[in-house]
C-alpha positions as YAML, in Angstrom:
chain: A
units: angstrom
residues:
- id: 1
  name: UNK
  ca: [-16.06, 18.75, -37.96]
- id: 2
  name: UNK
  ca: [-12.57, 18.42, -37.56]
- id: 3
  name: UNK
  ca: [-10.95, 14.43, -38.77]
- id: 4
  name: UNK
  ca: [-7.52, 13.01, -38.27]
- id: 5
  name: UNK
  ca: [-5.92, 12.74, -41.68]
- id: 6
  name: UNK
  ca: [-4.64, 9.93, -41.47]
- id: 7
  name: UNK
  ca: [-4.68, 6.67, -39.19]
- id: 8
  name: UNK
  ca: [-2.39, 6.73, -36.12]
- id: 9
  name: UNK
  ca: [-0.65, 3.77, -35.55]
- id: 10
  name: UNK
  ca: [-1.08, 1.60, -32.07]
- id: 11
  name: UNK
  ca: [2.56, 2.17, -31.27]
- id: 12
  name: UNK
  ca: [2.35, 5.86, -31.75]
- id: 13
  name: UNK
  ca: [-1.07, 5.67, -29.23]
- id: 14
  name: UNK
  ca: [0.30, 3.53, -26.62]
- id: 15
  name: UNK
  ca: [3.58, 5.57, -26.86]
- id: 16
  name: UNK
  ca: [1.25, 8.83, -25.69]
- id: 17
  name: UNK
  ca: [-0.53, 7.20, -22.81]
- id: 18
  name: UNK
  ca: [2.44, 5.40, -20.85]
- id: 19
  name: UNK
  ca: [2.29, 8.50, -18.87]
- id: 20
  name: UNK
  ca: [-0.91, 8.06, -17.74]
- id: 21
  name: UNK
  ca: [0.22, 5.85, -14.64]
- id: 22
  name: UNK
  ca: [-1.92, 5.55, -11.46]
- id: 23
  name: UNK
  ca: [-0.02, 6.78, -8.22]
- id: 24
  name: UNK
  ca: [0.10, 5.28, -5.09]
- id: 25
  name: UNK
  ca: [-2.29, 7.24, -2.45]
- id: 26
  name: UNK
  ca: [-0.28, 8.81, 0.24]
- id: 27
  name: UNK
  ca: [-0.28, 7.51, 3.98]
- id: 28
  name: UNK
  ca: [0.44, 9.85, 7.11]
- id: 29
  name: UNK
  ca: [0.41, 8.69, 10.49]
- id: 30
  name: UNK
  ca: [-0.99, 10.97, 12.98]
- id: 31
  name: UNK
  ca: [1.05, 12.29, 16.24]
- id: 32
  name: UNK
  ca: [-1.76, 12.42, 18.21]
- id: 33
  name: UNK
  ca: [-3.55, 9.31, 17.68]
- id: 34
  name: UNK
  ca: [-0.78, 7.00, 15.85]
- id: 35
  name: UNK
  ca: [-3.33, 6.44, 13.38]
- id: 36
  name: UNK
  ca: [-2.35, 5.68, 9.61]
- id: 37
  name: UNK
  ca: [-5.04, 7.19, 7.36]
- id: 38
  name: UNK
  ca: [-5.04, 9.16, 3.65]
- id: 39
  name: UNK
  ca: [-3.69, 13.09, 3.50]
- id: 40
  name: UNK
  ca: [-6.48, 15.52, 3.22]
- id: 41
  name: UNK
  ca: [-8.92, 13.01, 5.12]
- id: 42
  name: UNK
  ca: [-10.84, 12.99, 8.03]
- id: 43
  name: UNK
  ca: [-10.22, 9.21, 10.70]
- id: 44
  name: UNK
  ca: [-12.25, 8.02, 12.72]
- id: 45
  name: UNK
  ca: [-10.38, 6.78, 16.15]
- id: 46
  name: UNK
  ca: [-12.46, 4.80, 19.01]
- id: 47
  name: UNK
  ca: [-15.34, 6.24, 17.29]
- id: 48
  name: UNK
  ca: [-14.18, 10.00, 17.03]
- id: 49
  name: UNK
  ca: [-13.84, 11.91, 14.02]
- id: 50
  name: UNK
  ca: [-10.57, 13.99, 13.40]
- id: 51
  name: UNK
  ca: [-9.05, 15.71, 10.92]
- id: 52
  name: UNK
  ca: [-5.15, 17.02, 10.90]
- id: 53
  name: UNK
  ca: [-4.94, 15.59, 14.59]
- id: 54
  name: UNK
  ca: [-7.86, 17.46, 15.73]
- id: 55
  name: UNK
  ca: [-11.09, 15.56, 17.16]
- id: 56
  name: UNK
  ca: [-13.94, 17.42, 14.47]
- id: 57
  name: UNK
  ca: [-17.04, 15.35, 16.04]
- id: 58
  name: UNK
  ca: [-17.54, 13.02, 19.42]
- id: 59
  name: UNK
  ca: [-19.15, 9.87, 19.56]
- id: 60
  name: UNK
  ca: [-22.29, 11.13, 21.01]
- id: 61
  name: UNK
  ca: [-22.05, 14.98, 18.91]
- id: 62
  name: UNK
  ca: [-20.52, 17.64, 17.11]
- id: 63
  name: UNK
  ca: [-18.14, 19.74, 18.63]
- id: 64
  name: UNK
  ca: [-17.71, 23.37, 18.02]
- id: 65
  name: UNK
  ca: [-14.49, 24.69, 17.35]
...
């Protein structure tokens, strides 16, 4: 199996990994509801499901599209 040589150094380490930063998660607001939620997710809005400002499911069922 495969060993490092020799010891790398904590400043050397932390040096690699200070690009390993968390992002901030993206907010859109949708046109048809004014509702802020995350990209690439589905909302619900009084109770209705949409995605991409398009109602997927009703209160009461699923609707087909």
């Amino acid at each position: 199996m495969a060993h490092p040589k020799s010891k790398i150094s904590k400043q050397r380490k932390r040096k690699r990994r200070t690009h390993k930063k968390v992002k901030p998660q993206q907010i859109n607001i949708c046109k048809v509801t004014n509702e802020a939620h995350l990209y690439h997710h589905a909302y619900y809005h009084n109770g209705d499901l949409y995605y991409k400002g398009v109602m997927v499911v009703e209160e009461e069922g699923i609707l087909e599209l």
